[in-house]
C-alpha positions in Angstrom: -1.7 -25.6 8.5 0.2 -23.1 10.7 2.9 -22.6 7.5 -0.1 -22.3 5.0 -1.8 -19.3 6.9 1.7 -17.9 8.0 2.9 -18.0 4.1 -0.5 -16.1 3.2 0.1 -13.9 5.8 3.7 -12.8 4.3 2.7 -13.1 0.5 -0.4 -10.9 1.6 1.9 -8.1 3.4 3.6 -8.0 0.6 1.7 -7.3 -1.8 -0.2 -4.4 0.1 1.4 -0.9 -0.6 4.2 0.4 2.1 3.0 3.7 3.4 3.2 5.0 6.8 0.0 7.5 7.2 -3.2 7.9 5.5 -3.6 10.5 3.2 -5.8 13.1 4.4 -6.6 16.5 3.0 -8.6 19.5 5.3 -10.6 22.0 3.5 -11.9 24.4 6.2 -13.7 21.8 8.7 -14.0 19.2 6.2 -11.7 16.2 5.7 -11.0 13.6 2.5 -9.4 10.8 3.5 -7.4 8.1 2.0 -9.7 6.2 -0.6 -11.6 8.9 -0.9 -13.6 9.4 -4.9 -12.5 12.1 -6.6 -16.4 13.1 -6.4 -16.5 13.3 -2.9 -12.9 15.4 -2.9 -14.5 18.3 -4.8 -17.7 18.2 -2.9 -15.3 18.6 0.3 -12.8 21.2 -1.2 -13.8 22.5 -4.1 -12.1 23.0 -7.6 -8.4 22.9 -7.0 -6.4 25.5 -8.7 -4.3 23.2 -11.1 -4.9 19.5 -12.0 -2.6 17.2 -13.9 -2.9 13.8 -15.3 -0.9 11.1 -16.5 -1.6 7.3 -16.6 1.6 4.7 -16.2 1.6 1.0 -17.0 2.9 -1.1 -13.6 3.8 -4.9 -13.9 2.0 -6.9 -11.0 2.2 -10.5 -10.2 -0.2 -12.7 -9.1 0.3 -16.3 -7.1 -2.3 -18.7 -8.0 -1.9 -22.4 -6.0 -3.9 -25.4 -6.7 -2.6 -29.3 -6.3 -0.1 -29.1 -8.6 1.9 -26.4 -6.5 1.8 -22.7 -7.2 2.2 -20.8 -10.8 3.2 -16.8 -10.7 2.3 -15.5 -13.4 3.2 -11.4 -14.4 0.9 -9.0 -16.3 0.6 -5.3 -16.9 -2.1 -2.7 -15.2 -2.5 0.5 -16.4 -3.2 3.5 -13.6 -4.2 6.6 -13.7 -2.5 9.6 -11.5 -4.1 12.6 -11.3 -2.4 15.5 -9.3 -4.8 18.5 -8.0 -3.2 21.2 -6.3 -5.2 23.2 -4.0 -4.2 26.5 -3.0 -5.6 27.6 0.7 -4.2 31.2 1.1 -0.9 33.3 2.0 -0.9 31.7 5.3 -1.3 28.1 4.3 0.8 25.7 2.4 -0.1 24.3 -0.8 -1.6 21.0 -0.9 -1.1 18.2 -3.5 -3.7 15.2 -3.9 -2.7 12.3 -5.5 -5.2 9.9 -6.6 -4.7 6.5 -8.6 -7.6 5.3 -10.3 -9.9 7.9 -8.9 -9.0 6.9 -5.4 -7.4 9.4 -3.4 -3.9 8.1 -1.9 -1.5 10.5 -1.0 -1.3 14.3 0.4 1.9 16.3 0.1 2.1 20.1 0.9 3.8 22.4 -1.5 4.9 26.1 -0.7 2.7 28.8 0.5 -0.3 29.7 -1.4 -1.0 33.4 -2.6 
């Protein structure tokens, strides 16, 4: 039992993404956070100044077991990235969010705004 729930353990860490911090974006007082809808991102910030869009096709594996033993079996998922960059000012940095099937999931800053 204690190797069953220690292998789903493992197989379950590794299939979750690797990042280190959430993605979080401030507008003003207001905050989007990681998982955020793309809805709930312009609410909170507004129309960003630039938004680009591209969809890539990922292979993902999946582990099915049943009394037989296990099967892995590999298929392809499509995802969509879109890339809005918001532009807060002279005295702010750029900000890029990154979303993946409408889902917010990463921040990055760019260079100062104008």
């Amino acid at each position: 039992m204690r190797a069953l729930l220690l292998t789903l353990t493992v197989s379950t860490a590794l299939l979750l993404p690797a990042r280190g911090e959430a993605a979080t974006l401030r507008c003003g007082n207001q905050l989007a956070s990681d998982g955020a809808s793309k809805s709930d991102v312009l609410m909170r910030c507004g129309e960003p100044m630039a938004k680009e869009s591209r969809t890539e096709t990922v292979g993902e594996r999946t582990r099915t077991r049943n009394e037989q033993g296990s099967t892995t079996q590999q298929h392809t998922v499509q995802k969509t990235i879109e890339e809005w960059t918001y532009n807060f000012g002279p005295s702010r940095l750029m900000q890029v969010a990154v979303f993946e099937n409408g889902r917010l999931v990463d921040v990055r800053s760019g260079g100062y705004g104008r």
